[in-house]
C-alpha positions in Angstrom: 2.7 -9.1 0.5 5.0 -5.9 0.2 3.8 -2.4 0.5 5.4 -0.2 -3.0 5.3 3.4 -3.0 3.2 5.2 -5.8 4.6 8.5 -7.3 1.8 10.9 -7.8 2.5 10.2 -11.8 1.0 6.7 -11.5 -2.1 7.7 -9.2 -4.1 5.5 -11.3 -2.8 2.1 -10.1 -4.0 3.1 -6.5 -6.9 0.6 -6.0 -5.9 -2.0 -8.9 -5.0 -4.8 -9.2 -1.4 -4.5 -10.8 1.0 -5.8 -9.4 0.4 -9.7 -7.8 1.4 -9.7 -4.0 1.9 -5.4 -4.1 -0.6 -3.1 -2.8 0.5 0.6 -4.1 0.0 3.4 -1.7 1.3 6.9 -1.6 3.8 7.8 0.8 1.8 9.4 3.2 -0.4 6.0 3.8 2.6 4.0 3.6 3.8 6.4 6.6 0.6 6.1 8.6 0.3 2.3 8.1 4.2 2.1 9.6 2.7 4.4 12.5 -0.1 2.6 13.3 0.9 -0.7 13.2 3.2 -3.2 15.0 5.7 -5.0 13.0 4.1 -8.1 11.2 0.4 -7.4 11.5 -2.0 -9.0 10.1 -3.4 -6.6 7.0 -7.0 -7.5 5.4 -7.1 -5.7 1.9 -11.0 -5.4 0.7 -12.1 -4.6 -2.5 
């Protein structure tokens, strides 16, 4: 799974399925994530 970064013009793909494997976040969650966790944690995505 890789973690893409989502300009503010395609806010709509944020919680979609869109890409297979990608989860699209905006920068600023992409920065907290990095913060928060350790180097290859394991990340549930619900939805």
């Amino acid at each position: 799974m890789s973690y893409e970064n989502t300009t503010s013009r395609h806010r709509r793909s944020i919680g979609n399925a869109v890409l297979s494997g990608c989860v699209c976040l905006l920068s600023q969650d992409i920065i907290d994530l990095y913060d928060r966790l350790p180097t290859k944690s394991p990340v549930v995505v619900k939805g």
